[in-house]
MARLO-321433 format. One record per residue (C-alpha): residue in one letter; x, y, z. Coordinates in steps of 0.5 Angstrom, whole numbers, padded with zeros to 4 digits, always signed. Layout:
! residues N
AXYZ;...
! end
This chain:
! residues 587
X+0000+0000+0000;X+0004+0007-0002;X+0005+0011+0003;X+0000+0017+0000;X-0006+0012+0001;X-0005+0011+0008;X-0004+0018+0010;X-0011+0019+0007;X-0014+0013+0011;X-0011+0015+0018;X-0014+0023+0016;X-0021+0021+0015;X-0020+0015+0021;X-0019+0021+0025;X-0023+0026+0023;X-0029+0020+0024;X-0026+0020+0030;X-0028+0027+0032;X-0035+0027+0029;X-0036+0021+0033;X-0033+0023+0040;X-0035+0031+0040;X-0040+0033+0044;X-0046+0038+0042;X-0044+0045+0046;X-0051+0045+0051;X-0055+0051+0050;X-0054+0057+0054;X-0059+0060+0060;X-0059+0067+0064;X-0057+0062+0070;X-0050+0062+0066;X-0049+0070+0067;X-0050+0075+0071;X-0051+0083+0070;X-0049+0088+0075;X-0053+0092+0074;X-0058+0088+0072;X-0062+0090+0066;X-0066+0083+0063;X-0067+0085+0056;X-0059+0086+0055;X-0058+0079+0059;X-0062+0076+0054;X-0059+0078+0048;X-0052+0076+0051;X-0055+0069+0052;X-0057+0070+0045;X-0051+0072+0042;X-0047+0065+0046;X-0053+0061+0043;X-0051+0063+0037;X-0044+0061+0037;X-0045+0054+0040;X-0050+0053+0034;X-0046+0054+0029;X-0041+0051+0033;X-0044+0044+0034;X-0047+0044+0027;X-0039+0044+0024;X-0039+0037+0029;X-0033+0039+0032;X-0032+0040+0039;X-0027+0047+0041;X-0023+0046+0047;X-0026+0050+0054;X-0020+0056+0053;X-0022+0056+0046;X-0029+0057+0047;X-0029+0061+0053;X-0025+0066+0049;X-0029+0065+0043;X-0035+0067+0047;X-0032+0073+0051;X-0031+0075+0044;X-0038+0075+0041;X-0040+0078+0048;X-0035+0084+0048;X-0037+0086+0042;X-0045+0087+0043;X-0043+0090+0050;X-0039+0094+0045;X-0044+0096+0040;X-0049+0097+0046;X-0045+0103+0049;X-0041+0099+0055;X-0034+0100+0053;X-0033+0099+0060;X-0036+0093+0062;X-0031+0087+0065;X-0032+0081+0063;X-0030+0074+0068;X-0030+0068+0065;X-0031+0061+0068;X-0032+0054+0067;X-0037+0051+0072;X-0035+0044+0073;X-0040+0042+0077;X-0045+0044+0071;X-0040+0043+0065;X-0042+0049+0063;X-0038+0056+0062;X-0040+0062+0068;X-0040+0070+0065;X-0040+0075+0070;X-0040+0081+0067;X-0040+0088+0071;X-0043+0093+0065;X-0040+0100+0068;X-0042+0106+0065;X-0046+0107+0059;X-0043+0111+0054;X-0046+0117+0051;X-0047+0122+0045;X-0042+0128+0047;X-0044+0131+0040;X-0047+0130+0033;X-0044+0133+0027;X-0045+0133+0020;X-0039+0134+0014;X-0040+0135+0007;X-0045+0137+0002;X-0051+0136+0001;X-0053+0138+0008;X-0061+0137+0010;X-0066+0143+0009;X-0069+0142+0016;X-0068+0138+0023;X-0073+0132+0021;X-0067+0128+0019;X-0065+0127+0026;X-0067+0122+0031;X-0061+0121+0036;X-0060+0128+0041;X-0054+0130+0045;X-0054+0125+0052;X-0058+0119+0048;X-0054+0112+0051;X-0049+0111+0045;X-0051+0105+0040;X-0049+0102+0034;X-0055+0100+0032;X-0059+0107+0033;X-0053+0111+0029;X-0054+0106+0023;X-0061+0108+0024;X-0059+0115+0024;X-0055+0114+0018;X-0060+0111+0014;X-0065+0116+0016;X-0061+0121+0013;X-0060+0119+0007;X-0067+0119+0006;X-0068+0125+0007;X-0061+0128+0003;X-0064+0124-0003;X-0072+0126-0002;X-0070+0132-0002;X-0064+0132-0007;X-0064+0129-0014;X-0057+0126-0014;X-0056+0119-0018;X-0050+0117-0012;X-0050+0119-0005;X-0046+0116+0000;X-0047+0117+0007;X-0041+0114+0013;X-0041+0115+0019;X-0035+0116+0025;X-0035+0115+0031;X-0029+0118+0037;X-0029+0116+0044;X-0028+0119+0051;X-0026+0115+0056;X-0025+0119+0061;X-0031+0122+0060;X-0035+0116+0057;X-0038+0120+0052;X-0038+0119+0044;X-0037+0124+0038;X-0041+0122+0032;X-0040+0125+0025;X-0044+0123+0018;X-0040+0124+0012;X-0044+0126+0006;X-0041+0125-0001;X-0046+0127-0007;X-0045+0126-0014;X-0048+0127-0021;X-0055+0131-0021;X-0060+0127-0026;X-0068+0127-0027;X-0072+0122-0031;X-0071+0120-0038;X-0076+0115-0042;X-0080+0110-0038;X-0082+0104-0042;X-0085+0098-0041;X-0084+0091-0044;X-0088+0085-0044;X-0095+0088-0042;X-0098+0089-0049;X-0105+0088-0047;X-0105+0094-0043;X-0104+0101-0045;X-0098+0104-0043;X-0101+0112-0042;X-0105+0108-0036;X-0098+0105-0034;X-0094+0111-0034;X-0099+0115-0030;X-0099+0109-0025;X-0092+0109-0024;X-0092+0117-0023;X-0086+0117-0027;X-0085+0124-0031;X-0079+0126-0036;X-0074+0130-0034;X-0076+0130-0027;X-0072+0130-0021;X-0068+0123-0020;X-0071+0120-0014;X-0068+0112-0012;X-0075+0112-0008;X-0079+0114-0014;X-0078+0108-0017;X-0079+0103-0011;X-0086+0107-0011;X-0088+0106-0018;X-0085+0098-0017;X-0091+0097-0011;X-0096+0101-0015;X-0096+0096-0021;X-0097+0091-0017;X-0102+0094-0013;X-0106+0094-0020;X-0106+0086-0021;X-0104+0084-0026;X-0098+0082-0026;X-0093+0077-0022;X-0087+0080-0023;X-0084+0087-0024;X-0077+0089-0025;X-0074+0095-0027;X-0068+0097-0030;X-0064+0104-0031;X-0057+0107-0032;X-0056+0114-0032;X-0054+0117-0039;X-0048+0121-0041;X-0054+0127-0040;X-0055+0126-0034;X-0061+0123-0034;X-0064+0116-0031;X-0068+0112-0037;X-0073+0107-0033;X-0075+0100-0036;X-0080+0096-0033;X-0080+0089-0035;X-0087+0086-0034;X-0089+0079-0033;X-0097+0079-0032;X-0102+0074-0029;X-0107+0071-0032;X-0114+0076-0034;X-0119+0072-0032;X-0119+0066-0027;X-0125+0062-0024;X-0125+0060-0016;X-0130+0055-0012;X-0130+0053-0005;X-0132+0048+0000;X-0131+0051+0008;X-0134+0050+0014;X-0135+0056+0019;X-0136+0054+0026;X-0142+0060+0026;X-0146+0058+0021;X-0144+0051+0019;X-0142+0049+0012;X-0141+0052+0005;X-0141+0054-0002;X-0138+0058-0006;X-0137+0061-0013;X-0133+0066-0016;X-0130+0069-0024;X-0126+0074-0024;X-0123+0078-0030;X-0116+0083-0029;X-0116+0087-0035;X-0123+0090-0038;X-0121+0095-0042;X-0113+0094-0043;X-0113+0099-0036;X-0113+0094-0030;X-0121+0095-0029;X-0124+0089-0025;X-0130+0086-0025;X-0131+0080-0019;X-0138+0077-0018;X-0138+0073-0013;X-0144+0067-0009;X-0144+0064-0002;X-0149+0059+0000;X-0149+0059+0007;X-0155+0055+0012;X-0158+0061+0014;X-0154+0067+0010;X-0154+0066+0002;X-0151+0072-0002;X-0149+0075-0008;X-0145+0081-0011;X-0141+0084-0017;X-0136+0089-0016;X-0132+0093-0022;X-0125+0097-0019;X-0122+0103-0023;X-0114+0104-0020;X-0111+0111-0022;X-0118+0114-0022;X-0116+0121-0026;X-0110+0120-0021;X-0106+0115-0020;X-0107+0115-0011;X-0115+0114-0013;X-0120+0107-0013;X-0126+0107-0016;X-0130+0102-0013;X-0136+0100-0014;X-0140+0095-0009;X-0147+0091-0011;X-0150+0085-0007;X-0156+0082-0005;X-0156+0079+0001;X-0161+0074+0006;X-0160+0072+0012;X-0165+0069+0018;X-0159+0067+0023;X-0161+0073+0027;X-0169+0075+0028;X-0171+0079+0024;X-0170+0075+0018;X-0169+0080+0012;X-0167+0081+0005;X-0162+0086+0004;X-0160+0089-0003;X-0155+0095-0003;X-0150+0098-0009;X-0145+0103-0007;X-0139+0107-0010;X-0133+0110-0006;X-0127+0113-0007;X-0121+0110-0005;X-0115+0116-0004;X-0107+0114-0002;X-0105+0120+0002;X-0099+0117+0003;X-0096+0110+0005;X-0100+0109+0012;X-0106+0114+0010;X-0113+0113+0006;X-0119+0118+0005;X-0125+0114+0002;X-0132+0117+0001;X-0138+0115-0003;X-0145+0115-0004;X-0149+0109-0003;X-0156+0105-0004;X-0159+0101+0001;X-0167+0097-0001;X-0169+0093+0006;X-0174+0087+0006;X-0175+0085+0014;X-0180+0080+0016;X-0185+0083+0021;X-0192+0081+0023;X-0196+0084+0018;X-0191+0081+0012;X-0184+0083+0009;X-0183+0091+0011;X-0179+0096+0007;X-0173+0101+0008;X-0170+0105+0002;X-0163+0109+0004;X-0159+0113+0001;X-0152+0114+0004;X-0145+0118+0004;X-0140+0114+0008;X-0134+0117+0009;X-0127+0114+0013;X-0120+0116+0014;X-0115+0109+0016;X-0108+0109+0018;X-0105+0103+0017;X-0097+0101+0019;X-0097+0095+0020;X-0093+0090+0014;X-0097+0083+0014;X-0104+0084+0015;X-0105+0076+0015;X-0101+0076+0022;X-0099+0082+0024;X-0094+0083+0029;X-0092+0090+0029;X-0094+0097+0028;X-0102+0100+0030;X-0108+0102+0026;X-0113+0107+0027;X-0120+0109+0023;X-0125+0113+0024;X-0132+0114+0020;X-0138+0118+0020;X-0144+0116+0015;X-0150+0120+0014;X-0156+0115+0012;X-0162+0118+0009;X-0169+0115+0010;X-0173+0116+0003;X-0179+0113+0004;X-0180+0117+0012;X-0178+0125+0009;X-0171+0123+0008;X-0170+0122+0016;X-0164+0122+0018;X-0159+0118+0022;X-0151+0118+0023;X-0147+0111+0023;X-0140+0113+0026;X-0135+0109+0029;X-0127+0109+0032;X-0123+0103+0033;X-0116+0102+0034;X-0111+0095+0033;X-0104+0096+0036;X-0098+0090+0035;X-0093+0089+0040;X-0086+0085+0039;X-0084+0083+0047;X-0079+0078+0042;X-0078+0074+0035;X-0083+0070+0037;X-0088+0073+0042;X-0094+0079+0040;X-0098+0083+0044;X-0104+0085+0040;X-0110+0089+0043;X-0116+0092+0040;X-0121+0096+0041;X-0127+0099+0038;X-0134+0102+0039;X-0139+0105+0034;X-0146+0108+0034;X-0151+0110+0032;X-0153+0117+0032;X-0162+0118+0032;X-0167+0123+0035;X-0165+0131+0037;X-0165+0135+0031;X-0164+0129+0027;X-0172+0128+0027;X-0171+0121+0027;X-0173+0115+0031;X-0172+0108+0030;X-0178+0107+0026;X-0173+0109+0021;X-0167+0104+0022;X-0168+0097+0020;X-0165+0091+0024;X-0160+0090+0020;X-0157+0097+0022;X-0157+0094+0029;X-0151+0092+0033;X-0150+0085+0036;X-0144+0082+0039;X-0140+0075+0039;X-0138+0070+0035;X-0131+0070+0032;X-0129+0076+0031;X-0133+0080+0037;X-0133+0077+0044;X-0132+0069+0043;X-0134+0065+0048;X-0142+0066+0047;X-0146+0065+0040;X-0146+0069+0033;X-0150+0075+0034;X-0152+0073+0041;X-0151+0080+0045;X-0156+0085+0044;X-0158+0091+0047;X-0164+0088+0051;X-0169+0091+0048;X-0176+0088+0045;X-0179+0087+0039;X-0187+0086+0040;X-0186+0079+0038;X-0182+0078+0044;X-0175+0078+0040;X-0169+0082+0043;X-0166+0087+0038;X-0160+0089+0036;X-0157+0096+0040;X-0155+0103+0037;X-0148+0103+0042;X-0143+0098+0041;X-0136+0097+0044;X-0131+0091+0044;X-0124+0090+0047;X-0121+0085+0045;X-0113+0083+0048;X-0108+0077+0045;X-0102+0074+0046;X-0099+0070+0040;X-0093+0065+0041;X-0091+0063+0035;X-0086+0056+0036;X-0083+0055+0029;X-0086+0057+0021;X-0091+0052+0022;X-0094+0052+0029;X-0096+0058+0033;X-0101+0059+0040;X-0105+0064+0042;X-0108+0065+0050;X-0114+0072+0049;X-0118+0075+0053;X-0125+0079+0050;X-0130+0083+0053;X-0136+0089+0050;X-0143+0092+0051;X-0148+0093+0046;X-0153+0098+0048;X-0160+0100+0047;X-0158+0108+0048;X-0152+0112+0047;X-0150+0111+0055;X-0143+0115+0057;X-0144+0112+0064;X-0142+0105+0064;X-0149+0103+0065;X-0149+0098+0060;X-0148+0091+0061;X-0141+0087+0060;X-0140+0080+0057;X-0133+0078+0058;X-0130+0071+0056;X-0123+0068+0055;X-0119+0062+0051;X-0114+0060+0048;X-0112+0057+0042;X-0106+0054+0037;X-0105+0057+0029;X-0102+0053+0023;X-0100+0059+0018;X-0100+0056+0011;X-0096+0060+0005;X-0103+0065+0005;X-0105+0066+0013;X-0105+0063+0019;X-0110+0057+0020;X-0114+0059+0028;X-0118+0054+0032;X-0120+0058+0039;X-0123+0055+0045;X-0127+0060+0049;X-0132+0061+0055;X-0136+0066+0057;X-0135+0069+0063;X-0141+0073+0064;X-0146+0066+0061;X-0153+0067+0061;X-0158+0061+0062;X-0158+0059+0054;X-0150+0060+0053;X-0146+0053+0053;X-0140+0052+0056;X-0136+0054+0051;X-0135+0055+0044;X-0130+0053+0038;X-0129+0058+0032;X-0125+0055+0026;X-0123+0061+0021;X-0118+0064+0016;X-0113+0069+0018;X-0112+0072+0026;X-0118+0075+0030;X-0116+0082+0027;
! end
């Protein structure tokens, strides 16, 4: 046997015999580090960071000496105490033989801090809204590169460079424990907008492109102008993949071309589901993307439910002589008796949809509402005209599971009685949802709402004017869970003895969803509201409060939610407790 092939042979006998005697490093605890002074949520990130380190360790199958690791840990824990600001911190390492694991003991001292901020080079921002950091903020590593990138942004929104470059230097004072920090700017080659075109979108007309791109030859260059116009085509729908490419000429302008591949025009769909409220369903729908070569869209859409069946068409015009405008325009027909008293129910509206900015929307419009309801002496009429109006704002990024940012709306809708003197009620409501991050895993999330209906007084209008439909209920799914759909009312009778709806509603809905892997998630919540049958400011309606929990399985789409919940405030027909099994989180 040659001598090569032998030294080969010994190589992987002793690479195999580390692979099989190397240990797997156990995972780190805050019980492996203390913190003097003690902040938790720094402990954390220092268990965090060693975690780290042993997993990628452990996945190469070899297993470091205790110095090594040692030293190895102590690096990583330097360096994000470093880029916390405790540039002081004395760090002791030890090896707990007991335990066979390492122990740190780490004394923070002082946190540095801002001593000053100074910006160097051209261009330099108009105003102060590009700064976030203030002279005496802890000093940290990842709040200056947030303030770097926040002025950056505001240098190229308020510029039209085609390069910028913005570094930042930081200078310490360890007698004073305090930091100088200077932004360099460095800006080149001012541009504004060439040609902007458009392959692979024969079908659709390039003037409506161009105006939904906000584009315009010969305006000032802006990077962002460019991401916007990428999200408004694919907020069109028709297409599935946006690319833009551009360069900038030897005459200073920035040609864009946008390279388009489009979806399907017309798709058909069906469903077969079942919803803990109502039990099982179908449904049917044909959609067609592209009527007339400007992204118009009709929908027509049934669902057949028990005791809910509905039909409805919808047109949407995108780029509504401006390109942050929605036209749409709503028409359903509706039956319902799963909630006395049973009615028919048509209604067409057309509302204005307009993008203020990223987080903000306007909608108003105009609407008709015909109301067949079932009274003793037959089927009852309500004809309605309405001008609904609302504003929203909308931070949040995922809006199937949303663990961060908050939104807010507000609307107020006059609704007009035709076949009463044109009598007039106002439906207004307010909510707001928020999203809190604790960890990569956990979320709070909270929601609160009241609406009512605004009747009597100068209005000359009473409740004779306002079917049941209009009505607020509560519980089920998406109100308080633990009692059954619709089932809170106001406590108020009919002649039949049938309880109605209320002309207040108020929900407070609170969760905390823990997310274990990309699968599997688990939620604990707690809900509680009022529906009343006058506007009472004092708290005299009464509550219904219920609580539960229940487990996620997020698909590629949203989450799947099965919730268990029980009422805490049960009346005599409320069961134990009710399932709810549906699409989406609860809000």
């Amino acid at each position: 046997m040659s001598s090569y092939l032998k030294q080969l042979i010994a190589l992987v006998w002793m690479l195999g015999s580390v692979m099989v005697l190397a240990e797997e490093l156990p995972s780190a605890s805050r019980w492996d580090l203390s913190l003097k002074p003690y902040k938790y949520d720094l402990q954390g990130d220092l268990v965090r960071a060693i975690d780290d380190y042993r997993t990628a360790v452990n996945q190469t199958g070899i297993q470091p000496s205790r110095d090594r690791q040692l030293r190895a840990e102590t690096d990583r824990l330097r360096q994000l105490l470093d880029s916390r600001g405790y540039y002081q911190a004395q760090i002791t390492p030890a090896f707990d033989d007991d335990r066979d694991k390492p122990r740190y003991r780490i004394v923070l001292g002082n946190r540095f801090r801002i001593a000053a901020i100074e910006l160097q080079g051209e261009p330099l921002p108009e105003d102060d809204r590009w700064q976030s950091l203030e002279v005496g903020d802890p000093l940290s590593a990842a709040q200056v590169l947030a303030q770097q990138a926040r002025l950056r942004a505001r240098l190229l929104a308020q510029n039209c460079f085609y390069q910028l470059d913005v570094r930042h230097e930081v200078v310490l004072n360890d007698d004073t424990q305090s930091a100088d920090i200077t932004f360099l700017i460095s800006a080149s080659m001012p541009s504004t907008f060439g040609d902007v075109e458009f392959e692979g979108a024969d079908s659709v007309n390039d003037e409506f492109l161009s105006r939904v791109t906000g584009l315009r030859k010969d305006r000032c260059y802006q990077r962002a102008d460019i991401d916007s116009a990428v999200i408004s085509l694919f907020d069109t729908g028709l297409f599935q993949q946006v690319r833009p490419t551009f360069a900038r000429d030897s005459q200073g302008r920035v040609p864009v071309t946008f390279n388009l591949v489009t979806r399907k025009s017309r798709t058909v769909n069906a469903s077969l589901g079942w919803k803990s409220e109502q039990g099982f369903g179908v449904g049917a729908g044909w959609q067609h993307r592209n009527l007339f070569s400007r992204a118009q869209s009709l929908s027509l859409q049934s669902q057949v439910q028990a005791e809910e069946q509905s039909l409805s068409a919808q047109i949407v015009i995108p780029s509504f002589f401006d390109r942050r405008n929605r036209l749409t325009w709503r028409n359903e027909l509706q039956h319902q008796s799963a909630v006395a008293p049973e009615y028919v129910r048509y209604q067409s509206t057309a509302t204005l949809e307009r993008k203020a900015s990223n987080d903000d929307y306007f909608e108003y419009g105009i609407g008709y509402d015909q109301v067949h309801q079932v009274t003793d002496d037959g089927w009852e009429l309500y004809q309605q005209l309405r001008f609904p109006a609302r504003y929203r704002f909308d931070s949040v990024t995922d809006p199937f599971n949303p663990t961060d940012g908050w939104r807010w709306s507000a609307r107020v809708e006059p609704v007009f009685d035709i076949r009463r003197d044109f009598s007039p009620f106002f439906n207004v409501g307010t909510g707001i949802q928020l999203f809190l991050s604790l960890d990569d895993s956990l979320t709070l999330a909270s929601r609160a709402r009241t609406d009512a209906l605004v009747i009597g007084g100068a209005l000359d209008s009473t409740l004779a004017n306002v079917p049941a439909s209009e009505l607020f209920n509560a519980g089920g799914s998406s109100s308080i869970r633990g009692y059954p759909y619709q089932s809170i009312r106001s406590g108020r009778f009919d002649s039949d003895g049938v309880e109605l709806g209320g002309v207040t509603r108020t929900l407070l809905i609170n969760e905390l969803r823990l997310q274990f892997n990309e699968s599997w998630g688990a939620v604990a919540f707690f809900d509680a509201g009022q529906v009343g049958p006058t506007i009472d400011l004092t708290g005299g309606n009464e509550w219904f409060r219920g609580y539960g929990g229940g487990i996620r399985y997020y698909t590629r789409f949203a989450p799947i939610r099965l919730d268990v919940a029980f009422p805490l405030d049960a009346r005599e027909s409320d069961d134990r407790f009710q399932i709810y099994v549906s699409l989406g989180q609860a809000f």
